[in-house]
C-alpha positions as CSV (number, residue, x, y, z in Angstrom):
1,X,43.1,-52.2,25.8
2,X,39.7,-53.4,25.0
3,X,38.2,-51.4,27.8
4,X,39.6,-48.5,26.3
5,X,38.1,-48.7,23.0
6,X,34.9,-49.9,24.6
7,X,35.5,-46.2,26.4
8,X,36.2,-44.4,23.3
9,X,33.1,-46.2,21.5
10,X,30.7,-44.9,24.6
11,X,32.3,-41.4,24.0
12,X,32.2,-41.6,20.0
13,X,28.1,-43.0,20.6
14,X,27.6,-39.5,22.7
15,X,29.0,-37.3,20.9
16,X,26.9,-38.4,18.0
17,X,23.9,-38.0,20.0
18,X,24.8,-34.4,20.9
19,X,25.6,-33.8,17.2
20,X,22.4,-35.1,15.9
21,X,20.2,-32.1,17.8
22,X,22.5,-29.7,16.8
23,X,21.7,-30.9,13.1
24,X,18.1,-31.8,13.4
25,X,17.9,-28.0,15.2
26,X,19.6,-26.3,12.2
27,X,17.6,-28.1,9.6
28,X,14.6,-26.6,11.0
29,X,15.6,-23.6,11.2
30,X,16.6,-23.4,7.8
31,X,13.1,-24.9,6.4
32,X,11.4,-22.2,8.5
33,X,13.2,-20.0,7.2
34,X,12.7,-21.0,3.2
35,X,9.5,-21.0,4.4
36,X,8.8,-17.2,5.6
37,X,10.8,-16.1,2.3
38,X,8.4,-18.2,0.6
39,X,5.4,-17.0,2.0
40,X,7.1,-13.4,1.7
41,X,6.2,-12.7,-2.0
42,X,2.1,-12.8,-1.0
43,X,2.7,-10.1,1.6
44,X,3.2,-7.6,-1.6
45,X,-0.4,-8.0,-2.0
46,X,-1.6,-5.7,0.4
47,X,1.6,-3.2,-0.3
48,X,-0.6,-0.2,-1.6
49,X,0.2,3.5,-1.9
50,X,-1.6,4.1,1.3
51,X,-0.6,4.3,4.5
52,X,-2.3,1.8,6.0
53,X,-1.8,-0.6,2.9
54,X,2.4,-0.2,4.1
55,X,1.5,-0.2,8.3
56,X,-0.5,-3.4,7.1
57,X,1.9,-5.2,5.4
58,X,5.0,-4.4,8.3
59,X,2.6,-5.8,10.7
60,X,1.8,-9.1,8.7
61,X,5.6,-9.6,8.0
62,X,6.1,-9.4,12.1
63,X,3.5,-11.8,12.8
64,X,4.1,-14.7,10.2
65,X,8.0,-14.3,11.6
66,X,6.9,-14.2,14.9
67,X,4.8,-17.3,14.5
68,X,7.2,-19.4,12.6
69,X,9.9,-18.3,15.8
70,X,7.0,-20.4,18.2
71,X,7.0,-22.6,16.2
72,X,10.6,-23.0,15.7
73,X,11.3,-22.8,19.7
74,X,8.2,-25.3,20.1
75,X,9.5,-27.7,18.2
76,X,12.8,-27.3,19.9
77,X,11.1,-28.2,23.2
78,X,9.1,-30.8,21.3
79,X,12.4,-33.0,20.6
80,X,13.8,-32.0,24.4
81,X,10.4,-33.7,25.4
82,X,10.9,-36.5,23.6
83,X,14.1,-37.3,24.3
84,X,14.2,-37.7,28.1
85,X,12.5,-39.8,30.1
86,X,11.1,-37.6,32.3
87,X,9.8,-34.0,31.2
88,X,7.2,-31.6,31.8
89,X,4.4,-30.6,29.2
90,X,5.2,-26.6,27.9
91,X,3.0,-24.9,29.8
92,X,2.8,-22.2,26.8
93,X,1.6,-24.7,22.9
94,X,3.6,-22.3,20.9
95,X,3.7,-24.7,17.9
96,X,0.0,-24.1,18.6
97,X,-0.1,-20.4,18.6
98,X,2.2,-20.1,15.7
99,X,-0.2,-22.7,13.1
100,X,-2.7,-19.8,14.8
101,X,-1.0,-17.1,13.7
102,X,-0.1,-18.2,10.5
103,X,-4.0,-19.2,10.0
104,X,-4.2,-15.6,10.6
105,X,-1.8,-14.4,8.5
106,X,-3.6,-16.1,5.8
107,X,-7.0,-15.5,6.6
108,X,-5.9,-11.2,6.3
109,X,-3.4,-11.6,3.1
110,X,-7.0,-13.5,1.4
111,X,-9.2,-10.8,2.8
112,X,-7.5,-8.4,0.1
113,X,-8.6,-10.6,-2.7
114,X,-12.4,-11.5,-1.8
115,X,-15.0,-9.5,-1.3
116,X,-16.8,-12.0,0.8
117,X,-15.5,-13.3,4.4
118,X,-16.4,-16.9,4.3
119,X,-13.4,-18.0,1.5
120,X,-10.6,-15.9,3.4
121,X,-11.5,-17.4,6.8
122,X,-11.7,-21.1,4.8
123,X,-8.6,-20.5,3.7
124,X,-6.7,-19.5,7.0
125,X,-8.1,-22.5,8.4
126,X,-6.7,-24.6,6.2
127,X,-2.9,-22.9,6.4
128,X,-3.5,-23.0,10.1
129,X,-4.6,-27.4,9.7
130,X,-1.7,-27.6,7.7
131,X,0.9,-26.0,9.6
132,X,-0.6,-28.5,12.8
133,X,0.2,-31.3,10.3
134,X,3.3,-30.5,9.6
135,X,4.8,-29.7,13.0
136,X,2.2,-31.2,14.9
137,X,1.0,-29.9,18.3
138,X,2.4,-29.2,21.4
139,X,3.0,-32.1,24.4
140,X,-0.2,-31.9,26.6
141,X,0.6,-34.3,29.2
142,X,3.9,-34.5,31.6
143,X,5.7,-37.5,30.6
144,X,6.8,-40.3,32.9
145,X,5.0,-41.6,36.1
146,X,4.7,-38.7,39.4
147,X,7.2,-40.7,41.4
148,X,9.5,-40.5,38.4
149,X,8.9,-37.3,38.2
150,X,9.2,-36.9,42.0
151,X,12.6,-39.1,41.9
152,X,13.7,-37.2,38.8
153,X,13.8,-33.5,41.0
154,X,15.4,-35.0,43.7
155,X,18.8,-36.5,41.9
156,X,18.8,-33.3,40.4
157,X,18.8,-31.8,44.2
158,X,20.8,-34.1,45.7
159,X,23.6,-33.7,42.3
160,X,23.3,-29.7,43.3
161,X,23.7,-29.5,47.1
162,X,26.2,-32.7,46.6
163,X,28.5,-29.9,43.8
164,X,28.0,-26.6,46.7
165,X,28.9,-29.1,49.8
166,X,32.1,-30.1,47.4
167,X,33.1,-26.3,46.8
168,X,32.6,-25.8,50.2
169,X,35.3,-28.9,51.1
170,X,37.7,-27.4,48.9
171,X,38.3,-24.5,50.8
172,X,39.8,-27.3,53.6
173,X,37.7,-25.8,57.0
174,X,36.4,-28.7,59.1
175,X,33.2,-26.6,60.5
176,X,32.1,-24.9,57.1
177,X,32.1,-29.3,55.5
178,X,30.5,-30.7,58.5
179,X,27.8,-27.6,58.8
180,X,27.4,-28.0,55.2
181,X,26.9,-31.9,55.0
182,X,24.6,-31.4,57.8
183,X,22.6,-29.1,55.9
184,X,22.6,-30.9,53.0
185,X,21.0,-34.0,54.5
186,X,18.9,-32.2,56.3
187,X,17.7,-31.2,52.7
188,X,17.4,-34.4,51.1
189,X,16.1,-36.2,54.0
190,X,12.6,-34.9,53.4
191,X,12.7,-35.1,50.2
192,X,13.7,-38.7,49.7
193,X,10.7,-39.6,52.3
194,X,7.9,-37.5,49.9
195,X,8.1,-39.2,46.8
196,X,5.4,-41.5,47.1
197,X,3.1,-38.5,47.8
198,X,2.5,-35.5,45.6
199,X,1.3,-33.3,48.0
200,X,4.0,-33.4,49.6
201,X,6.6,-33.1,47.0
202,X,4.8,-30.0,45.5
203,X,4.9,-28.4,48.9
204,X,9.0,-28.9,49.4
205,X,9.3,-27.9,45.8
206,X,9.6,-24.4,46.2
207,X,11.8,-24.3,49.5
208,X,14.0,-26.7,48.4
209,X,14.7,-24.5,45.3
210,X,14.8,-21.9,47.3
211,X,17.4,-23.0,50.0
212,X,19.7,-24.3,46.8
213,X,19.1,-20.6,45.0
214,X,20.5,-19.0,48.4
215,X,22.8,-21.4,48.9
216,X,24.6,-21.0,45.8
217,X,24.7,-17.2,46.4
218,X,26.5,-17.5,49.9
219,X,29.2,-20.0,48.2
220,X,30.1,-18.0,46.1
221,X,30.1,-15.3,47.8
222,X,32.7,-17.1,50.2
223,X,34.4,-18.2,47.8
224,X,35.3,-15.0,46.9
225,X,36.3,-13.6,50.2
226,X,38.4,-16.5,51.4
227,X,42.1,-16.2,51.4
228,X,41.4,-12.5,52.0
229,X,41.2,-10.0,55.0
230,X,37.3,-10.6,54.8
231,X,37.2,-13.9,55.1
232,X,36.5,-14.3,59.0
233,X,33.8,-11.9,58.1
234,X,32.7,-14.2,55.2
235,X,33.1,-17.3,57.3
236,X,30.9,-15.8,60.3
237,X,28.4,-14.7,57.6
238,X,28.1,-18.1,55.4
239,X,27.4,-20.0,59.2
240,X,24.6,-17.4,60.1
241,X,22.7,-18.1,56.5
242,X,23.4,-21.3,56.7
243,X,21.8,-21.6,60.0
244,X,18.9,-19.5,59.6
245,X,18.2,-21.6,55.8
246,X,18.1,-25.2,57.6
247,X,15.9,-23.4,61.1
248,X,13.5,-22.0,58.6
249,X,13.2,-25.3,56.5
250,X,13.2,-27.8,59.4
251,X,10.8,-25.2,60.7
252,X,8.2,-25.5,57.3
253,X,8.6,-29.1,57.2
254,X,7.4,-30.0,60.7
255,X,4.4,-27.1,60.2
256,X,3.8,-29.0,56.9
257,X,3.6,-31.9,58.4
258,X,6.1,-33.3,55.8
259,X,8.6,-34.3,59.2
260,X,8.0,-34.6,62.4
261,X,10.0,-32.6,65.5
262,X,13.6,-32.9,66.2
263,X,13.7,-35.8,69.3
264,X,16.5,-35.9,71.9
265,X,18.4,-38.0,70.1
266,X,18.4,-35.3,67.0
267,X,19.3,-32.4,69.3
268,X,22.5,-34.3,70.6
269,X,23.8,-35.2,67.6
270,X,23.3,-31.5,66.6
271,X,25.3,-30.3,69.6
272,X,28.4,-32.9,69.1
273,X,28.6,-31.6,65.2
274,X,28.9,-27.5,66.7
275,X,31.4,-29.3,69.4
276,X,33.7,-31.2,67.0
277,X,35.2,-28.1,65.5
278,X,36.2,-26.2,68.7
279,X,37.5,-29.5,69.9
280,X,39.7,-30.2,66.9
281,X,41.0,-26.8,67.5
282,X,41.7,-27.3,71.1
């Protein structure tokens, strides 16, 4: 009994933490948007019976709503950032760009009402200081230590290929699991060994990806074929990729240096896995 209300007090504690984005997201949302109808009353300034007085005015209204969307999106990422425990830096300030923008804004809606260029230009600095104070800037740095970071990318790898090796068991075929787990490892292996270095983690960065992106296609697309007349096709096609994916990134990991060459001992072990099946079978 009192494990399950500890269980519904850990679900109850999660659910409010899921809630409270959502709220703290539609709050500013709303203020951003009180905000451009707000700020929408100046842009009749420059509405004047000329063309370009209307053209003027249409472009101002799309840049002070595109700026407060940055900054709305920004400071989305913003909390994202802060939450984990292990994040990137945007690599685009858009909280940055959009205080710029509506600096900007300013700076043209004041241009209408001096003659001289100095007092507009003061005053879009100021509404672009301001909107920086109140949403502040961007994240510049990545947050958490490299080897986090390093660590952090492969769980995330390891939870992926460990959810594709568990569709492929599903579909109950001894030589698809074992070809897959075998993969799989083969995979993780590398990575697990590169997280103390950098260089070498940024190298298997974009293979690994890579190998999960293609993997994930060939799943599924067996997983669509089986229990139909293609799926012998399917089968025969899903061990090709698979075998050309691990050849090709065994293949850049010893030319990068990242692991050595296959020894004897590798190379038997490989042949008792492609034996097992037709032995199972016999």
């Amino acid at each position: 009994m009192a494990t399950e209300q500890t269980r519904q007090t850990d679900t109850a504690e999660d659910a409010d933490e899921l809630e409270m984005p959502r709220l703290d997201r539609a709050q500013l949302d709303s203020g951003l948007n009180f905000l451009f109808l707000a700020a929408f009353p100046l842009l009749l300034w420059v509405f004047q019976d000329s063309f370009a007085g209307i053209a003027t005015a249409i472009a101002l209204i799309w840049v002070l709503s595109l700026a407060l969307r940055l900054i709305s999106v920004g400071q989305h990422l913003h909390h994202d950032y802060e939450r984990a425990e292990v994040a990137h830096a945007p690599r685009v300030p858009r909280k940055l760009i959009g205080s710029v923008m509506v600096g900007f804004v300013v700076l043209v809606l004041a241009g209408f009402k001096y003659d001289s260029l100095w007092m507009p230009a003061l005053a879009g600095m100021v509404a672009c200081g301001l909107s920086i104070a109140a949403f502040g800037l961007d994240p510049m740095r990545n947050k958490g230590s490299e080897r986090a970071r390093q660590v952090a990318a492969a769980d995330i790898a390891e939870l992926v290929l460990a959810s594709l090796a568990d569709r492929i068991a599903a579909l109950e075929d001894t030589e698809l699991t074992t070809k897959t787990q075998t993969a799989r490892h083969l995979v993780l292996r590398p990575m697990r060994r590169s997280t103390g270095d950098p260089g070498k983690s940024a190298r298997l960065a974009r293979p690994v990806n890579k190998v999960i992106s293609l993997l994930d296609q060939e799943v599924i697309r067996l997983e669509s074929a089986w229990n139909t007349p293609g799926q012998d096709f399917a089968r025969r096609r899903y061990l090709a990729k698979l075998d050309v994916m691990t050849d090709s990134f065994e293949a850049f990991a010893v030319h990068s240096g990242i692991r050595g060459a296959r020894d004897a001992f590798e190379r038997q072990a490989d042949q008792l896995i492609d034996r097992m099946p037709r032995e199972s079978a016999a």
